[in-house]
Backbone as a ProteinNet text record, in pm:
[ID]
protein_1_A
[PRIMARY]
XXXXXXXXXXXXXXXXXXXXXXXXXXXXXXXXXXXXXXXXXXXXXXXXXXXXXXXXXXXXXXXXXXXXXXXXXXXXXXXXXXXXXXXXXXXXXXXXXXXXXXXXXXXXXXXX
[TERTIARY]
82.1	0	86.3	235.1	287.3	314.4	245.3	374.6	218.7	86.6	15.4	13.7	85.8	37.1	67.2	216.2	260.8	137.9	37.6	-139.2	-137.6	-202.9	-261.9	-256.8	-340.7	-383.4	-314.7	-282.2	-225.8	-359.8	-368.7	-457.4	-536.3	-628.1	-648.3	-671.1	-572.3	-545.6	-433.4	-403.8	-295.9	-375	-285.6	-331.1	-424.7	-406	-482.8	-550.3	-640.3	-737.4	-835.8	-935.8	-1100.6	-1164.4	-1283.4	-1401.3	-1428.7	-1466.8	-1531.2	-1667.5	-1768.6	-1850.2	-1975.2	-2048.2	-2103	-2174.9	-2125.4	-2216.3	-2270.5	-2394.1	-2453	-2320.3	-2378.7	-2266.4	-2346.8	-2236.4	-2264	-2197.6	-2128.6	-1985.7	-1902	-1818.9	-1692.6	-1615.3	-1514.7	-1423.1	-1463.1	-1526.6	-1596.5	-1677.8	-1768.6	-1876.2	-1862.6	-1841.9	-1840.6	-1944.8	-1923.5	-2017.5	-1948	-1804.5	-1723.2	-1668.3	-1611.1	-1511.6	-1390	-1350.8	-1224.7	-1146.2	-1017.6	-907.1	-830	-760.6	-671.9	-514.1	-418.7	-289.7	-283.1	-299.9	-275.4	-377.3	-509.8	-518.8	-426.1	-412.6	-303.1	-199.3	-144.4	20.7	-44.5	-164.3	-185.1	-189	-251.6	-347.3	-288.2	-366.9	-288.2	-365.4	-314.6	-370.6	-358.4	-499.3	-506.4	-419.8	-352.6	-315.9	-350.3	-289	-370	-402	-477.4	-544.4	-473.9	-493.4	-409.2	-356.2	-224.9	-158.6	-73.2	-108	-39.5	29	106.3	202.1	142.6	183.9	156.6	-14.7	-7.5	-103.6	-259.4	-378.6	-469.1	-479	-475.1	-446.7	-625.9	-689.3	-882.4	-853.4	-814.2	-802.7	-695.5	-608.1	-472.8	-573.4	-595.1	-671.6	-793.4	-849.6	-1027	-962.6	-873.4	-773.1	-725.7	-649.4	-563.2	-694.8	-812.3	-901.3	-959.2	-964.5	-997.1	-907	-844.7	-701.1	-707.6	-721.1	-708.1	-836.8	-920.9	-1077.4	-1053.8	-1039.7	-1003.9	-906	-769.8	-724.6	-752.8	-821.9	-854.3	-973.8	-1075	-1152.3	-1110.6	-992.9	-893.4	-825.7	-796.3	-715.9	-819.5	-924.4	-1035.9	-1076.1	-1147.3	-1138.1	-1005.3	-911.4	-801.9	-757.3	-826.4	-865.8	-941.5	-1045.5	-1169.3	-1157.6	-1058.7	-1039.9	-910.2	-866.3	-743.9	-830.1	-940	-1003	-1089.8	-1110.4	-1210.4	-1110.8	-1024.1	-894.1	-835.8	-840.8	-794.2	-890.7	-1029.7	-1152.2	-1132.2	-1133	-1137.9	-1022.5	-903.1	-759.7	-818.3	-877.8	-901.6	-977	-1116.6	-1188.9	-1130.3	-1050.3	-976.2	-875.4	-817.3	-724.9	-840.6	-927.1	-1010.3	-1102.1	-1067.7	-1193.1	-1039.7	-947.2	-853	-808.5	-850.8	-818.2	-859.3	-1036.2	-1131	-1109.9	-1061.9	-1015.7	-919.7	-835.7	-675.4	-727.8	-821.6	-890.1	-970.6	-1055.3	-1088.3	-1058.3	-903.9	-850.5	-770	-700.4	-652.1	-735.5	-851.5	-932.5	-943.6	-1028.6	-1014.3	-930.8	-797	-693.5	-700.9	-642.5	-662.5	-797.6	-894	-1084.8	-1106.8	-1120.8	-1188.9	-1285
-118.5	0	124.6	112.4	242.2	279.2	216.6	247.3	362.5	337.9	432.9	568.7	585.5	679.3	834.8	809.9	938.1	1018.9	909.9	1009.6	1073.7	1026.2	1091.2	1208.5	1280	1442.2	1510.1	1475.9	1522.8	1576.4	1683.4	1739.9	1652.2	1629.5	1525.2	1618.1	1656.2	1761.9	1689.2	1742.2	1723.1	1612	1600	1572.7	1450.3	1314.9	1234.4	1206.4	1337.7	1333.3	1271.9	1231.5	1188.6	1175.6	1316.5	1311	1164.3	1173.1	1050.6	995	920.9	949.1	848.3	896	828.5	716.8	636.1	475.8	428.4	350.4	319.8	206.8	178.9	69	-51.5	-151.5	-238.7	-375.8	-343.8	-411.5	-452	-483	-484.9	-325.6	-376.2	-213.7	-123.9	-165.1	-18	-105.1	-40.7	-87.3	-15.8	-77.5	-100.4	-201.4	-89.7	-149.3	-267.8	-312.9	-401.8	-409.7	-561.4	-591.4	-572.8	-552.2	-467.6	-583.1	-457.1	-508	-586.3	-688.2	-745.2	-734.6	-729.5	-690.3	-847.9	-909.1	-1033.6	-998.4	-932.1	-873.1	-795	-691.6	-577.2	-579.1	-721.5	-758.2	-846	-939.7	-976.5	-899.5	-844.5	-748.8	-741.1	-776.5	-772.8	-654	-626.4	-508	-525	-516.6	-528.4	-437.6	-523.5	-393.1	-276.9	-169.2	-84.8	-128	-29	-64.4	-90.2	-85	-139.1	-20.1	18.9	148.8	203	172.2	203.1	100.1	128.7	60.9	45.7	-17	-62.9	-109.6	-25	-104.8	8.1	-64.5	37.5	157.3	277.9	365.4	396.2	374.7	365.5	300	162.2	59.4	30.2	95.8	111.6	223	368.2	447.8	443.5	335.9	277	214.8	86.9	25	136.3	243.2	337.8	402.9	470.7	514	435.7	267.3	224.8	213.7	160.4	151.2	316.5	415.5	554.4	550.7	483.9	529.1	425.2	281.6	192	253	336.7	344.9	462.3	531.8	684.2	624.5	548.8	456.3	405.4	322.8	283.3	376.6	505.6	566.6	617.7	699.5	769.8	659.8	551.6	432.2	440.1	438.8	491.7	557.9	678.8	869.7	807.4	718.2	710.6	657.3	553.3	427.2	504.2	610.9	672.4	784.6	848.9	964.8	862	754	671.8	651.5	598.5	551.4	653.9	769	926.6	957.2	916.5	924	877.2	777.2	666	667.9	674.5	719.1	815.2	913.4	1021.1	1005.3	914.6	893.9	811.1	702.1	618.3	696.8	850.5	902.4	993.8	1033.7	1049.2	1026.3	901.4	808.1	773.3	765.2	711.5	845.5	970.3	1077.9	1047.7	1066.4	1047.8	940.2	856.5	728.3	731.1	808.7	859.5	944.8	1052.6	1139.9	1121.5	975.2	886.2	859	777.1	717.4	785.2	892.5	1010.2	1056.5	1126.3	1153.1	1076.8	943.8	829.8	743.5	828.9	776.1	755.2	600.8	593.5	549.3	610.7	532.1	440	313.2	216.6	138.6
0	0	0	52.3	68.4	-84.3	-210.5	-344.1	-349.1	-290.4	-394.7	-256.2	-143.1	-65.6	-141.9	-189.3	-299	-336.5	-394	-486.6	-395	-265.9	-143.5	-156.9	-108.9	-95.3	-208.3	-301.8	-428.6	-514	-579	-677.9	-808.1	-837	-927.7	-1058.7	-1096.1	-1245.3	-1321.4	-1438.2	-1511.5	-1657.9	-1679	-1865.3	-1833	-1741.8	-1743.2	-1614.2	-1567.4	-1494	-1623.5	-1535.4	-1583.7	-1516.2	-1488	-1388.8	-1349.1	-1239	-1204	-1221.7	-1230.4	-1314.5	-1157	-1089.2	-953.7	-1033.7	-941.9	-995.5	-850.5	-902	-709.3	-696	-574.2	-500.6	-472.7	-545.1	-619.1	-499	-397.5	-323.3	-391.4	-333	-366.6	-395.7	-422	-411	-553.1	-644.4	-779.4	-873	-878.9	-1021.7	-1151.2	-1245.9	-1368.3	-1498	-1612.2	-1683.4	-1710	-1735.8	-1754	-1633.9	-1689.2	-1525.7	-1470.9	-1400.4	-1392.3	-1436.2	-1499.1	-1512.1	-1433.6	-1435	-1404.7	-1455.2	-1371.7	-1465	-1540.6	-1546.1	-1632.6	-1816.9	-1799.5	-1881.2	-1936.8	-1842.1	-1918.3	-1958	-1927.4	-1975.4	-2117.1	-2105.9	-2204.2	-2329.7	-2318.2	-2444.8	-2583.1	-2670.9	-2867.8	-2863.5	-2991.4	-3089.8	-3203	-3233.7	-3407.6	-3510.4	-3579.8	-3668.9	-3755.9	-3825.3	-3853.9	-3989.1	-4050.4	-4161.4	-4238.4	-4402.5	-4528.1	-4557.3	-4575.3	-4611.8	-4503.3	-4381.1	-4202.3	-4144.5	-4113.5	-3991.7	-3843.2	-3772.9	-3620.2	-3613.7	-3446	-3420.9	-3457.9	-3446.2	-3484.9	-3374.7	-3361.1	-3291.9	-3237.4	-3300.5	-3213.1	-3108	-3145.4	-3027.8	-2950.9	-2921.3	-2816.7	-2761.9	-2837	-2746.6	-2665.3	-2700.7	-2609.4	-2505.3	-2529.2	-2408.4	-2313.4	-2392.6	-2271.3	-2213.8	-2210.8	-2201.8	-2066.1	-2104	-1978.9	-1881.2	-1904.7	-1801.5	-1678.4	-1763.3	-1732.6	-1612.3	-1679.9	-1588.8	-1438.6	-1467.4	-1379.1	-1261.9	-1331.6	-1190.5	-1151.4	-1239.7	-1141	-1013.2	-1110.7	-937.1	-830.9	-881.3	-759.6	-692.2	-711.6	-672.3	-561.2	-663.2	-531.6	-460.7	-460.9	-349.4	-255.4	-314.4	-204.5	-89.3	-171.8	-80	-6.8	-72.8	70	158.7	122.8	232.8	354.2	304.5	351.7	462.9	410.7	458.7	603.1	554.6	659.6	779.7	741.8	828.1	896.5	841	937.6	1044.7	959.2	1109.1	1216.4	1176.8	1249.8	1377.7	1352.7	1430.1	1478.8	1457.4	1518.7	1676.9	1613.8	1718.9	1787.3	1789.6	1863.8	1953.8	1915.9	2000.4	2103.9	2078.2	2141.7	2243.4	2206.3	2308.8	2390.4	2363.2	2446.9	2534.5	2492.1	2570.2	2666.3	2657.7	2741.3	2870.3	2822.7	2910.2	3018.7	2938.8	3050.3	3155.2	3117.8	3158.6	3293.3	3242.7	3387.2	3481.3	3406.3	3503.3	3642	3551.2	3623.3	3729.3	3716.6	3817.5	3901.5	3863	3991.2	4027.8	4010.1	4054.6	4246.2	4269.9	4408.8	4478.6	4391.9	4413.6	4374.9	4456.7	4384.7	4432
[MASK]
++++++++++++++++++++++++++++++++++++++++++++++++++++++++++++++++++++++++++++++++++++++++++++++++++++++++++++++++

């Protein structure tokens, strides 16, 4: 988990932002009209070649692929923030309630 903390509280701008787009919740960690990627997909993946007259690969379909890839981890990423923003709560109220506690004990120190 520490390789994605770097995103954290980082700005979500620059050339390959992509709004996020609200989907209900579905469980599991993001819903999609398709299923998420797997890196075994993404290491797999061919590409058709381009048409008759062009070299490589067809450039529609490397760009629909990069397109998803792009959308997939911007979900993962904000799932990230959230799971990161929950986890800051959370510590929070735990140092809290443990204030409260010391707080107790202190007073009725010696009463029992």
């Amino acid at each position: 988990m520490g390789f994605f903390l770097w995103r954290r509280r980082t700005e979500n701008t620059g050339r390959h932002h992509r709004p996020l787009r609200q989907q209900p919740a579905r469980g599991g960690l993001y819903w999609s009209a398709q299923t998420p990627l797997r890196p075994s997909q993404v290491r797999g993946r061919s590409f058709g070649l381009a048409r008759f007259g062009r070299r490589g690969l067809d450039p529609v379909e490397v760009g629909e692929f990069l397109d998803r890839v792009a959308g997939d981890l911007a979900t993962l990423y904000a799932a990230l923030d959230r799971v990161g923003d929950e986890n800051e709560r959370i510590k929070d109220a735990l140092r809290q309630w443990q204030t409260r506690q010391a707080r107790r004990v202190y007073h009725n120190a010696g009463r029992y």
